[in-house]
MARBA-3410 file (N, C-alpha, C, O; in Angstrom, 1 decimal):
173
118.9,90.6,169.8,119.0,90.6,168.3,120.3,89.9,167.9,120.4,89.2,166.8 ~ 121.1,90.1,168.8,122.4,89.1,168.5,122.5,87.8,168.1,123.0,87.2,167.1 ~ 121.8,87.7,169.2,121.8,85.7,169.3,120.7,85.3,168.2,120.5,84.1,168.1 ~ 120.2,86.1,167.5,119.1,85.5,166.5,119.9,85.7,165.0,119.6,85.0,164.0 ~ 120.9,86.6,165.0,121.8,86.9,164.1,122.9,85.9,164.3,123.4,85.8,163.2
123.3,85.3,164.9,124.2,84.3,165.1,123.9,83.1,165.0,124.6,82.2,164.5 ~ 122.4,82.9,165.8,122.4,81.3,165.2,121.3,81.5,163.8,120.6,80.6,163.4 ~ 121.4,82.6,163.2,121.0,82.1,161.8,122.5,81.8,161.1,122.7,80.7,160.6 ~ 123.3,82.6,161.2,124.2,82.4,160.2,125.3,81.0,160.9,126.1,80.4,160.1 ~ 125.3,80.6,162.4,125.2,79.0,162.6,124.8,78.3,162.0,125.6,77.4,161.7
123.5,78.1,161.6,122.3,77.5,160.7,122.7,77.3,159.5,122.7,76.2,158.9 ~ 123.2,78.5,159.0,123.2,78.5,157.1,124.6,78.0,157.3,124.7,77.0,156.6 ~ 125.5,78.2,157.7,127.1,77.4,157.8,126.9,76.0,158.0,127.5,75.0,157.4 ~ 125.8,75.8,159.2,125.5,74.1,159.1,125.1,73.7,158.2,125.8,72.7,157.8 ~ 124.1,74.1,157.2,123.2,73.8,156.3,124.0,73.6,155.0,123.7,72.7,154.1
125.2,74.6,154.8,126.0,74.5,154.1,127.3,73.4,154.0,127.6,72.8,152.9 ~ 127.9,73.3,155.0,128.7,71.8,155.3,127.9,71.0,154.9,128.3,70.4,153.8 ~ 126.9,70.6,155.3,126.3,68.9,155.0,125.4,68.9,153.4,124.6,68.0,153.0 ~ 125.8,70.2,152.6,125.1,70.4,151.5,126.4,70.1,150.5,126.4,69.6,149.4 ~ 127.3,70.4,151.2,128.6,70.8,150.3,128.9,69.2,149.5,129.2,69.1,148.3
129.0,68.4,150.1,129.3,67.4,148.9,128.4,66.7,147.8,128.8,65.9,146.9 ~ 126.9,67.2,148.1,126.4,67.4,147.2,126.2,68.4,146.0,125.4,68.2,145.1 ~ 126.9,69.5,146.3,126.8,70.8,145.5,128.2,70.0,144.7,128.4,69.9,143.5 ~ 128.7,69.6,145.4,130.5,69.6,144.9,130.5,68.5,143.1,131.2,68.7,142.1 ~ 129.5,67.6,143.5,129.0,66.4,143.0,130.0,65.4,143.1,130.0,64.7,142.0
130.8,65.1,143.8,131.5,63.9,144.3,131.1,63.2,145.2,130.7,63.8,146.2 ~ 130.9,62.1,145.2,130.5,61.1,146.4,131.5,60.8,146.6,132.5,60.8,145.9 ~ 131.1,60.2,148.0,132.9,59.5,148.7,131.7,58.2,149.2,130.5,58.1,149.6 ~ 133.0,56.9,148.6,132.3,55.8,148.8,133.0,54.9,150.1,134.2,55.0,150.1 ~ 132.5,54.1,151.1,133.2,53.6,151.7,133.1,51.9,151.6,133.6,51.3,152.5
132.7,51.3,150.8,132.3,49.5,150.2,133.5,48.8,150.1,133.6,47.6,150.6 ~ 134.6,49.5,149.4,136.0,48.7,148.8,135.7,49.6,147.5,135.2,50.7,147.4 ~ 136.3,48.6,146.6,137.1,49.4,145.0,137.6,48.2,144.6,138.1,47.2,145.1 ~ 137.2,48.6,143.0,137.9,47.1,141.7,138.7,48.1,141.3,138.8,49.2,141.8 ~ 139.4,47.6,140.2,140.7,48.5,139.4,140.7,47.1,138.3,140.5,45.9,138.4
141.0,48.0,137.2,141.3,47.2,135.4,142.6,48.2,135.3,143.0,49.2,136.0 ~ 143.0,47.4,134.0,143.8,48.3,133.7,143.7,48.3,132.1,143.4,47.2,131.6 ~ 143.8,49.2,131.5,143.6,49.1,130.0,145.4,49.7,129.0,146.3,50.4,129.4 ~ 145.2,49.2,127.9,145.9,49.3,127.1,145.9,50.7,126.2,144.8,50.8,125.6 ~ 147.0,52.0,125.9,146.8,53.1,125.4,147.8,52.7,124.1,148.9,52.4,124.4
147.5,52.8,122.5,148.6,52.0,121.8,148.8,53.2,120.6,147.8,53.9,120.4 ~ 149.5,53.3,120.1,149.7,53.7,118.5,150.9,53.2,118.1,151.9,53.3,118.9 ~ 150.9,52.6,117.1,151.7,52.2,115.8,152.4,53.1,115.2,151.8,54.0,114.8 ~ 154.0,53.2,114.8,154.3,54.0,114.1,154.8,53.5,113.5,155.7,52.8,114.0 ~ 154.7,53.4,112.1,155.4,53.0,110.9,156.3,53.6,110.1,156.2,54.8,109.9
157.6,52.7,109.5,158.3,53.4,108.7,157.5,54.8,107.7,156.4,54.4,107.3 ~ 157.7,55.6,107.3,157.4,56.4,106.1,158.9,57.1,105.9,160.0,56.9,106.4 ~ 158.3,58.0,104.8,158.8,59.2,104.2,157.7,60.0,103.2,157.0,59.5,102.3 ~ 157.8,61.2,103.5,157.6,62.1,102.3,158.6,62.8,101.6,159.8,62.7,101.8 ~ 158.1,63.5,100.8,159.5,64.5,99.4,159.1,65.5,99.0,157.9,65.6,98.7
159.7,66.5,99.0,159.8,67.5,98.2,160.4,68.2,97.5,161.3,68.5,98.2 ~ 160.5,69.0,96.0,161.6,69.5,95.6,161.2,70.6,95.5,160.1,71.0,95.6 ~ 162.6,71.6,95.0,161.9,72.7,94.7,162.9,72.7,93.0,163.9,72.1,92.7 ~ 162.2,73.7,92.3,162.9,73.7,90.8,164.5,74.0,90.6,165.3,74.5,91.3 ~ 164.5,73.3,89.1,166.3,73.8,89.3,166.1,74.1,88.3,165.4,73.4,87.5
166.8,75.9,88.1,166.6,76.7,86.7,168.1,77.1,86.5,168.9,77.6,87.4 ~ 168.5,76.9,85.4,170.1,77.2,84.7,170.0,78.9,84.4,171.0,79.6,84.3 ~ 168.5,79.3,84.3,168.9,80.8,84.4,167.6,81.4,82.9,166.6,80.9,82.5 ~ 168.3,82.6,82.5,167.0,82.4,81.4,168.0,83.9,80.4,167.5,84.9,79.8 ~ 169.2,83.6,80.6,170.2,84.7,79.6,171.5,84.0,79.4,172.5,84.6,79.7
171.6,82.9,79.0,172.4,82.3,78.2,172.3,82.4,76.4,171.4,82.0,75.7 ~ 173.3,83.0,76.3,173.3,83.2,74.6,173.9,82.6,74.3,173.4,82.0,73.4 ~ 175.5,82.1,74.4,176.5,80.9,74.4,176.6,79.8,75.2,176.5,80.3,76.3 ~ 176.8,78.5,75.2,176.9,77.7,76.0,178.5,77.6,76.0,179.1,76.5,75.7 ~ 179.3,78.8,76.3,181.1,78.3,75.9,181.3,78.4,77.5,182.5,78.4,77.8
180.6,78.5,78.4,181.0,77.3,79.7,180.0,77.4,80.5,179.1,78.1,80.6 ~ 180.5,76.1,81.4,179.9,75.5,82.1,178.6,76.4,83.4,179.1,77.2,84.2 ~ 177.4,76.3,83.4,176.4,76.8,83.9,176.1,75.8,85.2,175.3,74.9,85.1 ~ 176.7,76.0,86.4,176.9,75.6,87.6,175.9,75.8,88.5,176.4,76.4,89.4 ~ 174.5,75.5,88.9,173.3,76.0,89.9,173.0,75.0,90.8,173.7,74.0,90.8
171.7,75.0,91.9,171.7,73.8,92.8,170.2,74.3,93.1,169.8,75.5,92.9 ~ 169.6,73.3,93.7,168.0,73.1,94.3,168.2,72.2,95.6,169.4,72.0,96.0 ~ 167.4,71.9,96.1,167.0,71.5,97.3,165.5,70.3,97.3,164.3,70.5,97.0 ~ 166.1,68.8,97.6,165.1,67.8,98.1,164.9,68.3,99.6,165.7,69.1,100.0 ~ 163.8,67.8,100.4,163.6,68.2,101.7,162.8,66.5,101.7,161.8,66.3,101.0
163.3,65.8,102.4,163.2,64.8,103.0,162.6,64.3,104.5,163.5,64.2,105.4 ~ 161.6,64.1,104.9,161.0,63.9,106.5,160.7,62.0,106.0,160.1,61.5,105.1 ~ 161.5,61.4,107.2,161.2,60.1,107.1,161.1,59.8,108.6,161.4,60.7,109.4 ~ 160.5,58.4,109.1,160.3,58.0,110.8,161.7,57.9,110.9,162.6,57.5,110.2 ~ 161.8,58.7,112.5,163.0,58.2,113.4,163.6,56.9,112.8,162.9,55.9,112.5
164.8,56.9,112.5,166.0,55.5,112.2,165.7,54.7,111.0,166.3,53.7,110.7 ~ 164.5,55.3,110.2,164.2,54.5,108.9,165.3,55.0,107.9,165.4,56.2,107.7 ~ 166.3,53.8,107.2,167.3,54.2,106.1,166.6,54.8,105.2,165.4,55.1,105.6 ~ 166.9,55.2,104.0,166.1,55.5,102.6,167.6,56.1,101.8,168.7,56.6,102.0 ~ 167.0,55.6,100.7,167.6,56.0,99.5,166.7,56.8,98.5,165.6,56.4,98.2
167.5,58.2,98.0,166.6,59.3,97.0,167.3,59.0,95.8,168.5,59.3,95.7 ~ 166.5,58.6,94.8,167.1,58.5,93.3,166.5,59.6,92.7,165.7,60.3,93.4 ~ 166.7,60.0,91.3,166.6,61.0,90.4,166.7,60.2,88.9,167.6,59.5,88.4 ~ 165.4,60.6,88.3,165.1,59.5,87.6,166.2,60.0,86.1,167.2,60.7,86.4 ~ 165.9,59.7,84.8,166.6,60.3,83.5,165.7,62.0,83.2,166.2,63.1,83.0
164.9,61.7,83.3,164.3,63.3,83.3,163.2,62.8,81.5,163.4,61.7,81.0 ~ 162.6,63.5,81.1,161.5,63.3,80.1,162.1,64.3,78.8,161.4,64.5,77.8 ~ 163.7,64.9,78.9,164.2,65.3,77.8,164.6,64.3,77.1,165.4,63.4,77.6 ~ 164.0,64.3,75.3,163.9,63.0,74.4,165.7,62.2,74.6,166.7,62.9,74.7 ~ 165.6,61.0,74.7,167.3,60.7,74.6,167.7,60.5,75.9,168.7,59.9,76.0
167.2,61.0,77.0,168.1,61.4,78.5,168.0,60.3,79.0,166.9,59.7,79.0 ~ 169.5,59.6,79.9,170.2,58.6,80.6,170.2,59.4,81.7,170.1,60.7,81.7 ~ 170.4,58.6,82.7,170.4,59.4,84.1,172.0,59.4,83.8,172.6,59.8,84.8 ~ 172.7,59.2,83.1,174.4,59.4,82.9,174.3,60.5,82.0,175.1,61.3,82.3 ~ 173.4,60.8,80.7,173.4,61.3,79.9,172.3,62.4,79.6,171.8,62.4,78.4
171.7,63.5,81.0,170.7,63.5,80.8,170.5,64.8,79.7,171.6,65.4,79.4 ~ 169.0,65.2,79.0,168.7,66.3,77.8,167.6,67.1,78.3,166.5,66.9,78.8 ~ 168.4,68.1,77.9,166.8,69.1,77.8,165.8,69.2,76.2,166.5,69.4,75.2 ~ 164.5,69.0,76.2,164.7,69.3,75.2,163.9,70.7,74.7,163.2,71.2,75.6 ~ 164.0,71.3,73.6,163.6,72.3,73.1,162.0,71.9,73.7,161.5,70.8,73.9
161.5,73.5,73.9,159.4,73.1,74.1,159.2,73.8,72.8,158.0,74.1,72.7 ~ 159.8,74.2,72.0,159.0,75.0,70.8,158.9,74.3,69.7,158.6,73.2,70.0 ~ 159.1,74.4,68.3,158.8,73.6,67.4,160.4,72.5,66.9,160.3,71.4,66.4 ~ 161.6,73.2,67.3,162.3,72.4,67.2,163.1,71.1,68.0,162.8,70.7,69.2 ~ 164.0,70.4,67.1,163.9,69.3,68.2,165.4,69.0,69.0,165.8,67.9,69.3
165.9,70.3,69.0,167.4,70.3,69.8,167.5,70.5,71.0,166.9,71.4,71.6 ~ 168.5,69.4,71.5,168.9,69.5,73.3,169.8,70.1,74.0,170.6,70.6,73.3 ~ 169.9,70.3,74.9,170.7,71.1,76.2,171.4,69.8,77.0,170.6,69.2,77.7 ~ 172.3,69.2,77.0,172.9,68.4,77.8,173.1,69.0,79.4,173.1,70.2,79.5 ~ 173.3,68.3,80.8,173.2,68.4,81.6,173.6,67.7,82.7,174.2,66.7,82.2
173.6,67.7,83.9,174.2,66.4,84.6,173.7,67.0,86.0,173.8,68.2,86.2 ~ 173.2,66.3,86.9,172.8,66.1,87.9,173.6,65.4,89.0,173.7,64.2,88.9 ~ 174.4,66.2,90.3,175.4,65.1,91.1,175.1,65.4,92.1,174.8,66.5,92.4 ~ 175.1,64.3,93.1,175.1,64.5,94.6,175.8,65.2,95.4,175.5,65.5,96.5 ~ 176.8,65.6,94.8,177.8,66.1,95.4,178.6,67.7,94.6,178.6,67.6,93.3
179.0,68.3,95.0,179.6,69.4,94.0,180.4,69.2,92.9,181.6,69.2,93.3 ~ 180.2,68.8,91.7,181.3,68.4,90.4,181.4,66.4,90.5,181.9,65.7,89.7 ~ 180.7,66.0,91.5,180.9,64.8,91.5,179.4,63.9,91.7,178.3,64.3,91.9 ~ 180.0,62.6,91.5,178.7,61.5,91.9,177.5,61.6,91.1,176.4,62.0,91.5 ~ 177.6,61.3,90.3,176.2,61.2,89.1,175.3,61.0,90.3,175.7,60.4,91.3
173.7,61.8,90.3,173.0,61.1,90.8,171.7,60.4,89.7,171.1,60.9,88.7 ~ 171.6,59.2,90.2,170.8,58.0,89.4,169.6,57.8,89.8,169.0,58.6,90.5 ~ 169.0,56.7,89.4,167.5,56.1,89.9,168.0,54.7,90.7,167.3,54.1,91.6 ~ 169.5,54.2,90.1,169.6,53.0,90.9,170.1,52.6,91.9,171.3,52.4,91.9 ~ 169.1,52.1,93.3,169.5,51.7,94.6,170.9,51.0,94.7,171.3,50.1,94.0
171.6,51.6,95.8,173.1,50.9,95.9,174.1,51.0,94.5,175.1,50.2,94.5 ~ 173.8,51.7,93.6,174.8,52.2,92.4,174.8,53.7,92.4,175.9,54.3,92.3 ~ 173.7,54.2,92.5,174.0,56.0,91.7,172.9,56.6,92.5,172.5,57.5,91.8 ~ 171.9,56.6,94.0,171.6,56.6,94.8,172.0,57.6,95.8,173.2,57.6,96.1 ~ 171.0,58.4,96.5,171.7,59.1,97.8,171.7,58.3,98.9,171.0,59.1,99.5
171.9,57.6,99.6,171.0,57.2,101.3,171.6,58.2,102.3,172.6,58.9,102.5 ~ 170.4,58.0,103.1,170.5,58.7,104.8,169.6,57.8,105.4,169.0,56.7,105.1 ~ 169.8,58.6,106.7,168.6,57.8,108.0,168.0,58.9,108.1,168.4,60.0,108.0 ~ 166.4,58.5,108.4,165.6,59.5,108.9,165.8,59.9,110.3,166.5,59.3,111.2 ~ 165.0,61.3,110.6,165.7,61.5,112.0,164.1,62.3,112.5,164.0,63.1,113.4
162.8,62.0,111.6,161.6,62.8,112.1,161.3,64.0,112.2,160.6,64.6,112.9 ~ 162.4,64.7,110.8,161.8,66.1,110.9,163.0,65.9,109.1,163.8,65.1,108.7 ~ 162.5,67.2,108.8,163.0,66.9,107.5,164.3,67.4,107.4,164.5,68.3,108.2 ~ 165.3,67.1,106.8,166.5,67.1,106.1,166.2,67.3,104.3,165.3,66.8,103.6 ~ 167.6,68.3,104.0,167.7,69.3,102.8,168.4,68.4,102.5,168.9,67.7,103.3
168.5,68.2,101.2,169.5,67.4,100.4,169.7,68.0,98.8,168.7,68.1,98.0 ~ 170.9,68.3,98.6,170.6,69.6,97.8,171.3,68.8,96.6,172.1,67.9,96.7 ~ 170.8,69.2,95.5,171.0,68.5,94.1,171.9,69.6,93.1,171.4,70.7,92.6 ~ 173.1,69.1,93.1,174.1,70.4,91.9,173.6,70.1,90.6,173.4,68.9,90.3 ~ 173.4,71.0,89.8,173.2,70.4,88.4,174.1,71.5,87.6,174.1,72.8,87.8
174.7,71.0,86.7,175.6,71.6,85.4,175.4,71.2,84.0,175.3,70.2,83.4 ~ 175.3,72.8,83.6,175.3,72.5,82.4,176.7,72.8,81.2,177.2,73.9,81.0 ~ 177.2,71.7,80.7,178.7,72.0,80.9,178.8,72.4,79.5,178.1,71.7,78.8 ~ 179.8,73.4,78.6,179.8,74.1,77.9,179.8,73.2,77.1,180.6,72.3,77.5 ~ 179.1,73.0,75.6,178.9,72.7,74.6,178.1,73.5,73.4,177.3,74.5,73.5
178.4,72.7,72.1,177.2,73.9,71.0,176.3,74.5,71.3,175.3,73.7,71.7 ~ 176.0,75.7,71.3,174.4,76.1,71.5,173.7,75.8,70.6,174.0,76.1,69.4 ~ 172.3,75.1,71.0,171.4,75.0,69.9,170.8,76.1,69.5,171.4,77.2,69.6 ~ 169.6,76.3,69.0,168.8,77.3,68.5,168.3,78.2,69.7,169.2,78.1,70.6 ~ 167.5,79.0,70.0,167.1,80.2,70.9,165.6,79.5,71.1,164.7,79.3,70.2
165.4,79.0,72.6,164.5,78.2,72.7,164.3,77.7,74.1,165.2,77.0,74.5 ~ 163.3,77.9,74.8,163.1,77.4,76.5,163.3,75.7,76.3,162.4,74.9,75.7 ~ 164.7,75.2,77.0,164.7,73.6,77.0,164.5,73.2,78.6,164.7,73.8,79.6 ~ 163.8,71.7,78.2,163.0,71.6,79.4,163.1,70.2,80.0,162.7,69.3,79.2 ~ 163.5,69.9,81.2,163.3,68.1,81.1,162.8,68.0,82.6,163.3,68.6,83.5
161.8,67.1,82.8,161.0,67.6,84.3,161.8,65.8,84.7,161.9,64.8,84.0 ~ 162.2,66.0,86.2,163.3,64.8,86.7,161.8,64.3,87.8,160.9,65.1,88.1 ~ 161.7,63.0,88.1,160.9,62.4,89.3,162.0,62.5,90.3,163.1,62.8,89.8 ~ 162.0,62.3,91.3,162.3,62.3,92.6,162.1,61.2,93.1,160.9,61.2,93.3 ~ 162.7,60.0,93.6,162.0,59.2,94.4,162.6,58.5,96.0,163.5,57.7,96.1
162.0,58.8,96.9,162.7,58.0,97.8,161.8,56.6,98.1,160.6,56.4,98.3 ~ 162.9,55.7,98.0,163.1,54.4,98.9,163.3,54.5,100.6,164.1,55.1,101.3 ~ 161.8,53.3,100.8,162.5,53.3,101.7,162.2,51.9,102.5,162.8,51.7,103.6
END
């Protein structure tokens, strides 16, 4: 009974080797071999995107007899080593210079909030125009903060009134 138990499972081990590279589904070829070679590509192009977040002077000011000091945040993502310059336009308060910018009243009257916008703490007007009143940086492929001081520096209070001046954002690049 041995030997009938042994050359069966002989049998099914042979049967199984010479099955196996067909179960496997690889063929092995022995003819030769060609080879190509192909091209894998992407393009990366200069960009940038933007984003800001709001700049609010507050919402309990009853005198304007000094200066209202606050800051916001541009967040900037441009390609690896691409320059750019971020301007800040005059803003849509009636009268406003990017030197001289206004808030103006949203309710029925028509008085402003003066203001000033700097790249820097107390200093550097920031502008809309490239190589005059401009931020620049280099992109580095992940985003950078670029934070905008704005003051509102003590002068007359006008009337009692939400003043409002919405700024564009723009980067160059």
């Amino acid at each position: 009974m041995m030997s009938k138990t042994l050359t069966r499972v002989a049998l099914a081990a042979a049967v199984g080797a010479t099955m196996l590279p067909l179960l496997s589904g690889a063929a092995t070829y022995s003819n030769g071999s060609k080879n190509i070679t192909f091209d894998v590509t992407l393009k990366i192009i200069a960009d940038c995107t933007i984003a800001a977040n709001a700049l609010d002077f507050g919402q309990s000011q009853g005198v304007l007899a000094t200066s209202v000091n606050v800051n916001t945040t541009l967040n900037i993502t441009c390609t690896n080593t691409t320059p750019y310059n971020i301007g800040l336009n005059a803003g849509t308060g009636t009268g406003s210079t990017t030197a001289a910018r206004l808030m103006s009243g949203t309710g029925a009257n028509t008085s402003t909030v003066a203001y000033t916008l700097y790249q820097a703490s107390g200093a550097t007007n920031w502008g809309n125009t490239q190589g005059t009143d401009t931020k620049s940086s280099t992109g580095t492929g992940t985003a950078q903060t670029h934070t905008v001081f704005g003051v509102v520096p003590a002068q007359s209070t006008p009337q009692p009134d939400t003043y409002k001046s919405t700024i564009t954002a723009t980067v160059y690049f």
